[in-house]
Legacy VTK file of the C-alpha trace (Angstrom):
# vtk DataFile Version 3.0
C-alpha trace
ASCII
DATASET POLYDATA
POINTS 97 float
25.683 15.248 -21.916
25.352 12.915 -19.014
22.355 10.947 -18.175
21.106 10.026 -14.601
18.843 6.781 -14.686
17.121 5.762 -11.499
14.757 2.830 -10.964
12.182 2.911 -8.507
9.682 -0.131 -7.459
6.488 1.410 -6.597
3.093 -0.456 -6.170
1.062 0.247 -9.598
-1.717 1.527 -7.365
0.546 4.880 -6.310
1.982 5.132 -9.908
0.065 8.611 -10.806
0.695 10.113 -7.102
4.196 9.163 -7.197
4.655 10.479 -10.455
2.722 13.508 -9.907
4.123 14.519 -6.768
7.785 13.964 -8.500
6.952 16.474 -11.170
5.959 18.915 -8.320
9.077 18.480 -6.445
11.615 16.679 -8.078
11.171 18.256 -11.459
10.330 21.842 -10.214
13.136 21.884 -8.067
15.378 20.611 -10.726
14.631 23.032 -13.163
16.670 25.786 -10.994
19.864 23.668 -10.886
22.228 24.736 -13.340
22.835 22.291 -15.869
19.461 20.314 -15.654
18.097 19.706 -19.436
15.121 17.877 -18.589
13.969 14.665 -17.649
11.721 11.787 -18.909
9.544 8.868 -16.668
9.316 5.295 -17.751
7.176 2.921 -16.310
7.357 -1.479 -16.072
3.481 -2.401 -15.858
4.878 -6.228 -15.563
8.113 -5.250 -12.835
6.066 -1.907 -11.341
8.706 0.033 -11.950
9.311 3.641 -12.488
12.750 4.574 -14.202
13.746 8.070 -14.634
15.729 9.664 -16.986
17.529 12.785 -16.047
19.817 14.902 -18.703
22.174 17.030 -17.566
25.005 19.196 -19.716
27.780 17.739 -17.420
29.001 15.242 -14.909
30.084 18.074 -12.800
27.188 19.985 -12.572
24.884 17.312 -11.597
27.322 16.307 -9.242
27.533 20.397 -7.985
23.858 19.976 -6.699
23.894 21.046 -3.221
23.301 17.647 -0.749
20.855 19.692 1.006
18.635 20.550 -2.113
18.448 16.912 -2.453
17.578 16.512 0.922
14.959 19.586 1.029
13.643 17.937 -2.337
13.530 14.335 -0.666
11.542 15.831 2.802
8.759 17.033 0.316
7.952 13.552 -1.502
6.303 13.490 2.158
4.993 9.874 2.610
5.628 9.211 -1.558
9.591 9.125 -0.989
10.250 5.568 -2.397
14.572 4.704 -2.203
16.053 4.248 -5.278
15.896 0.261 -6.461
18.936 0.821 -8.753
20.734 3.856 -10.084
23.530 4.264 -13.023
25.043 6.812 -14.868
25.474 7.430 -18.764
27.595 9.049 -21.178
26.110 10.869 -24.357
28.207 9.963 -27.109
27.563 11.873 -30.367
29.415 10.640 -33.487
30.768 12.624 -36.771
29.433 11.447 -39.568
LINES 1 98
97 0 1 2 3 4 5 6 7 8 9 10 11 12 13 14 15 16 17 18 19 20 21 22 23 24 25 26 27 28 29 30 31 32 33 34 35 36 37 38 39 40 41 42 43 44 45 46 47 48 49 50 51 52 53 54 55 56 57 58 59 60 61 62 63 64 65 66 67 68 69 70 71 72 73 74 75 76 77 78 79 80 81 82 83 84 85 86 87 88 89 90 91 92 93 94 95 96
């Protein structure tokens, strides 16, 4: 499993709009892409940020998203599309016991 973290600095008054409207189009769409295992929101009260965690089964099929899904998905944040403050990329490591 791979996880997608993204940090976004959004102004604690839009928190529940921005989070909102990314469950209705971020999420949503997401949930048709092959791969996608869900996702989880985080939020900084003291930084105002919003981090998001998205799983995914594999590098390659996150990375097999279609630039213009993202780009369809991105047009309908409408005037709630904040850029991305920071972004990284983790490996799922399970051990044997």
């Amino acid at each position: 499993m791979v996880i997608e973290w993204l940090k976004f600095k959004v102004p604690q008054e839009t928190w529940e709009q921005f989070i909102q409207r990314d469950q209705e189009v971020w999420t949503a769409g997401l949930k048709s892409c092959d791969g996608f295992l869900g996702k989880e929101v985080w939020v900084d009260p003291v930084e105002n940020e919003v981090v998001m965690l998205i799983r995914w089964e594999t590098r390659e099929k996150w990375k097999s998203v279609p630039q213009s899904t993202i780009d369809e998905l991105d047009a309908k944040m409408g005037d709630l599309q904040i850029a991305i403050a920071e972004s990284r990329e983790y490996q799922v490591r399970k051990f044997l016991h």
